[in-house]
C-alpha positions, 0 to 999 in steps of 0.5 A: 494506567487503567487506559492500556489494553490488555490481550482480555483472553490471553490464556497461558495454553494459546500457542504464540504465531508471527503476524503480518500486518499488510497496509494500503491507503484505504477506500470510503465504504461506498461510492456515494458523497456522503463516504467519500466525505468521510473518508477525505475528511479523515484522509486530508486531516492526516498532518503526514499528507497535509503540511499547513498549519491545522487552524487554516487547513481545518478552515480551507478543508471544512469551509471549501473542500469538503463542501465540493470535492465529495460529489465530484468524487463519488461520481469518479468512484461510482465509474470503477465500483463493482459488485463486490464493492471497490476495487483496492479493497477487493483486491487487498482481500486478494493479496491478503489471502495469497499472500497468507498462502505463500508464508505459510509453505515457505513458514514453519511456525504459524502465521497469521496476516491481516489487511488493515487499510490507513483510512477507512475500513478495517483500520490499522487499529482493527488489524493490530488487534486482530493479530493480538487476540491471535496471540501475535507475539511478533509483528511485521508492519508491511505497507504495500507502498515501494517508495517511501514518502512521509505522507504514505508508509510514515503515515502508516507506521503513526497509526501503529504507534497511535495504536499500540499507546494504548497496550499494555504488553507489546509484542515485537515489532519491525517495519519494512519501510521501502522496496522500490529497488527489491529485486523480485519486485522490480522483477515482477513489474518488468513481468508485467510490462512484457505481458502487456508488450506482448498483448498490446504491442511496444509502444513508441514511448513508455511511461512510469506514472507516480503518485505526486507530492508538493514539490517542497515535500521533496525539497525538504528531505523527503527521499520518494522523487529519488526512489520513483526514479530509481523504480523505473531505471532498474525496471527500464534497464531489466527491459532494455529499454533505451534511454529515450524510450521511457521516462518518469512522469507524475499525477494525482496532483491536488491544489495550487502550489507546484508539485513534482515534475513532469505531470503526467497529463500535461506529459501525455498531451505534449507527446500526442502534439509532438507526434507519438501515437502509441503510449503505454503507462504503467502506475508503480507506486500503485500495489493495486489498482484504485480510483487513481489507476481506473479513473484518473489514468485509464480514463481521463489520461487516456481521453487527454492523449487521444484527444491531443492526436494520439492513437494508442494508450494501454494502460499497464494494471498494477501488480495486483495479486500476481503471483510473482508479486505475491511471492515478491511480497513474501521473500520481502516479509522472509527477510525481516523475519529473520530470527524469529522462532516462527522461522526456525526450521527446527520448529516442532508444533508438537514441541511448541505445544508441549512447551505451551501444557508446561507453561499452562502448569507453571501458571496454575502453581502460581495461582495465575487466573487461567 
């Protein structure tokens, strides 16, 4: 029992807040071989992404990949980082604090949101802690994937669950699972799709570019390949597209054995040598922009599809920190808050801090350390 972990400053006085936990994948520290093998290290353990058995993966894992992949890596990751360090972590700050913004006009009660990042730095550990000592009576689990795959949000909701074994008074929790057909959210990618029509004009054919898994992830129940194509019908049907002006296609494919289909490489060279010279992709697995967005399809897609005889290839940025994403984000967050206090639109700060001085009292007549 002595190894749970207690709110250490809990103080009867502190007022309680909702907390929203907003999760991405994550990034390595730095764009150098030594943190991309931390972080692939940590990322390709994971059971939820890697389904082999543990004692031949660590040996394939530890005695090959890691061995090579990590320069290869850094140099990918040294092409898109910026100043202010890489790209989804900067744009996740973005989120964070935008989001933050749009629940508390639309919140009466007090909110507090932390990013937390499911490899790497901060750790869903870290953020969960951080709402604890905020006094986070009530959590939301919001992971900033629209499709749910074993291998991405169940990851996520592990390492909550891996976290909170460890504490001794839990806070109530609930997990938003997936969004791919959310109204706001097919609506703000269907925003930005038009932006870029507008910019770089209608392409001949467009394409929705999923991250892929092995083919026998699918095959054994999870939902992600039917919830990527239920994200591009509603959004081509939003656009108006016809049937034979768009389709689904995807990338990011690791290993030998077969992974969902059509790839996106292999899809865009096909297209280049049939005769389509303008293409746009847009990435709406992608809540922010990353090294499989920057790199992998803005870069070598696009030299694959000109090189191939096209002419034309825009690539479409992830939703990012939008503000129709944003406040997307936050109606979603609304409605699987539903009943909390926090909610309440009788919620009185002067109230709840009465109600706090009260509870202060009872203790102290208890005899509780304050």
């Amino acid at each position: 029992m002595s190894g749970y972990q207690g709110i250490k400053d809990y103080q009867h006085k502190n007022m309680e807040c909702t907390g929203v936990l907003l999760c991405n994948l994550g990034s390595p520290d730095a764009p150098t071989p030594e943190a991309v093998r931390r972080f692939l290290a940590e990322f390709l353990w994971d059971p939820r992404v890697i389904e082999m058995s543990r004692p031949l993966w660590w040996l394939i894992l530890h005695g090959v990949i890691l061995r090579i992949r990590p320069k290869r890596s850094a140099r990918a990751y040294q092409s898109i980082w910026t100043e202010a360090g890489s790209p989804l972590t900067m744009i996740s700050k973005r989120q964070t604090q935008a989001l933050r913004l749009a629940l508390e006009a639309r919140i009466p009660g007090p909110v507090k949101v932390e990013m937390a990042m499911r490899y790497g730095e901060p750790s869903i550990a870290t953020g969960l802690r951080n709402l604890q000592q905020a006094n986070a009576r009530r959590i939301l689990i919001l992971p900033l994937y629209p499709q749910y795959s074993a291998t991405t949000s169940a990851s996520i909701f592990d390492a909550v669950m891996n976290e909170l074994k460890t504490w001794r008074w839990l806070p109530e929790m609930r997990y938003v699972n997936h969004y791919h057909d959310d109204n706001r959210f097919i609506q703000a990618l269907a925003n930005s799709i038009l932006d870029s029509f507008k910019l770089e004009g209608r392409p001949q054919k467009l394409l929705f570019s999923f991250h892929g898994m092995p083919k026998r992830y699918f095959a054994n129940g999870d939902p992600y390949f039917c919830e990527c194509h239920k994200t591009a019908r509603l959004t081509a049907e939003r656009l108006g597209l016809e049937q034979d002006q768009w389709m689904v296609t995807f990338q990011s494919r690791f290993g030998r054995e077969e992974w969902l289909k059509p790839y996106t490489d292999k899809t865009l060279e096909k297209l280049a040598t049939e005769g389509v010279k303008k293409v746009a992709l847009v990435c709406p697995a992608f809540s922010a922009d990353c090294l499989e967005t920057l790199e992998e399809i803005d870069v070598e897609n696009r030299e694959i599809f000109l090189k191939a005889g096209g002419e034309s290839f825009s690539y479409i940025p992830a939703l990012n920190d939008r503000q129709d994403h944003i406040d997307a984000l936050a109606e979603l967050a609304l409605r699987n808050m539903q009943g909390w206090p926090e909610l309440d639109a009788e919620w009185n700060i002067s109230h709840m801090n009465r109600e706090a001085e009260q509870r202060l009292a009872r203790a102290e007549a208890q005899g509780a350390k304050i």
